[in-house]
C-alpha positions as CSV (number, residue, x, y, z in Angstrom):
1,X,-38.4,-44.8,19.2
2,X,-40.0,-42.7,22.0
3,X,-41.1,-44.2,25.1
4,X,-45.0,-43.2,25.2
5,X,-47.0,-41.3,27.4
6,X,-48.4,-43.7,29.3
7,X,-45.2,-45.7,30.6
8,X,-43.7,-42.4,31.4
9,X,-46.7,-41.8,33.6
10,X,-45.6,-45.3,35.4
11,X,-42.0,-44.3,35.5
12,X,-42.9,-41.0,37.2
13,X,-44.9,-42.4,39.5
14,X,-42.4,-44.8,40.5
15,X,-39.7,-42.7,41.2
16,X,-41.8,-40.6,43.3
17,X,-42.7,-44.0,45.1
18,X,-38.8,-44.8,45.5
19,X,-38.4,-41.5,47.1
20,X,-36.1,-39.8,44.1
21,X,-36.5,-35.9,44.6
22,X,-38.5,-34.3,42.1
23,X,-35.7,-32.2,40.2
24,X,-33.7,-35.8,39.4
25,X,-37.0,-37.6,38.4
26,X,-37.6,-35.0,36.1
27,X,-34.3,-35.0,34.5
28,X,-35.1,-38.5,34.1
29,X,-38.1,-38.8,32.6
30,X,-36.5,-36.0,29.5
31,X,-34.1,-38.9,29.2
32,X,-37.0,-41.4,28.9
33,X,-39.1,-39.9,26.1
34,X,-35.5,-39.5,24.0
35,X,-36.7,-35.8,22.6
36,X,-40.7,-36.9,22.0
37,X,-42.4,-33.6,23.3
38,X,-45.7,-35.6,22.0
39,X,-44.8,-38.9,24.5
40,X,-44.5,-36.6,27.4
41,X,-47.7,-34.1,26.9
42,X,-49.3,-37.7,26.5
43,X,-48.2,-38.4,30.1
44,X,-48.8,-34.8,32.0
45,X,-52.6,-35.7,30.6
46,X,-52.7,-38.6,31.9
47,X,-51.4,-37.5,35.0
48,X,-54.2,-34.7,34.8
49,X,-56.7,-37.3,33.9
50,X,-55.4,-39.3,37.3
51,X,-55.2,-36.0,39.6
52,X,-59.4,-35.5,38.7
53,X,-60.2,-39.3,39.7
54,X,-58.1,-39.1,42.4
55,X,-58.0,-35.4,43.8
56,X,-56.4,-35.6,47.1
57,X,-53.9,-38.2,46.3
58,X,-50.7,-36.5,46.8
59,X,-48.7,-38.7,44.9
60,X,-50.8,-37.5,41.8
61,X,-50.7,-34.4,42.6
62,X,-46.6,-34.6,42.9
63,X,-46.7,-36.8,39.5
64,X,-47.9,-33.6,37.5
65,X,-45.7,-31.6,39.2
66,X,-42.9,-33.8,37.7
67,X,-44.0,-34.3,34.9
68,X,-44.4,-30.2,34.3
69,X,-41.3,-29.7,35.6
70,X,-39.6,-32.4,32.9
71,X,-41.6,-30.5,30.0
72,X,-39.8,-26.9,30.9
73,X,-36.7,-28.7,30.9
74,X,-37.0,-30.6,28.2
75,X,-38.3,-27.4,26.2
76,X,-35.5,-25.3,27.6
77,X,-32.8,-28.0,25.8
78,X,-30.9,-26.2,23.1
79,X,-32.6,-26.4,19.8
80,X,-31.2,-27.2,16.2
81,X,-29.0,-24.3,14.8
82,X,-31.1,-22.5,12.6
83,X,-30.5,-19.6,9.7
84,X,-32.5,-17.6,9.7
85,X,-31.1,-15.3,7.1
86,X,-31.8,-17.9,4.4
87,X,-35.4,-17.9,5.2
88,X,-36.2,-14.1,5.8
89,X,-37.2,-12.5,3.1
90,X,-39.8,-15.2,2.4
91,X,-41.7,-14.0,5.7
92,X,-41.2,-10.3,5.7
93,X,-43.7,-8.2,3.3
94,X,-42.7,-5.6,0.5
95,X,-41.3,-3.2,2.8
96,X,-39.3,-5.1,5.1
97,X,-42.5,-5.3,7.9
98,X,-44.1,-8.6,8.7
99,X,-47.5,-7.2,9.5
100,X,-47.4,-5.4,5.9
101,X,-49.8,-6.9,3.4
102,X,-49.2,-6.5,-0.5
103,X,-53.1,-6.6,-0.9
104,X,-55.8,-6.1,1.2
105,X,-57.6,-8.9,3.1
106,X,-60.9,-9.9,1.3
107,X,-63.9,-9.9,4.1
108,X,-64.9,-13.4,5.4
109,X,-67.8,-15.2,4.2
110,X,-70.3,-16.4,6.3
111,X,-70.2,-20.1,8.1
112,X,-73.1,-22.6,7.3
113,X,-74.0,-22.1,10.9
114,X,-74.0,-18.1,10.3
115,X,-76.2,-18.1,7.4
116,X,-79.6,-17.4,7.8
117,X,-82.5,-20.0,7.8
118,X,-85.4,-19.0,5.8
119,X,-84.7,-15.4,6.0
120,X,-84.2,-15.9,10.3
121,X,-80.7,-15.3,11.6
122,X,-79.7,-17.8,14.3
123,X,-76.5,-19.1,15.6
124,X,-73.4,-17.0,16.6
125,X,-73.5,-14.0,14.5
């Protein structure tokens, strides 16, 4: 199980309060959320929601700096292996193209909030 966002928040902020440079905190907190790229957005908004309440407070300011930096690592990890022969042909059209479409696209019917009130348009049109 993940570690969620909210303790990682608390663990960033504490190493940043034992004085443990940004790069190794961040390195840290991937370990932390054990592959949960939900746990760790959960934290940066936190840390987003703590840099507006507290907006020159350095030490939030630093803790979404961390916590950014522990997202790009963490999305720069190798992924799974995948094979992508096996599912191409489902995604490409007829002729080889993926923006190809074997039919044309039918036009889009109007929204409730589109449609016209006793004969008077209003809304976004």
């Amino acid at each position: 199980m993940a570690i969620e966002g909210p303790w990682l928040l608390a663990a960033a902020l504490e190493f940043l309060a034992d004085g443990i440079d940004e790069e190794a905190a961040a390195v840290r907190l991937v370990d932390a959320a054990r592959g949960s790229r939900d746990s760790l957005r959960g934290a940066y908004a936190r840390a987003l929601a703590l840099t507006g309440e507290l907006p020159d407070d350095r030490a939030a300011t630093r803790v979404v700096d961390v916590l950014t930096r522990a997202m790009r690592r963490q999305w720069d990890l190798p992924a799974l292996p995948v094979d992508a022969a096996a599912e191409a042909p489902e995604d490409l059209g007829d002729d080889g193209n993926v923006a190809s479409l074997s039919r044309p696209l039918a036009a889009r019917r109007r929204r409730v909030w589109e449609e016209p009130i006793r004969g008077i348009p209003h809304g976004i049109h």
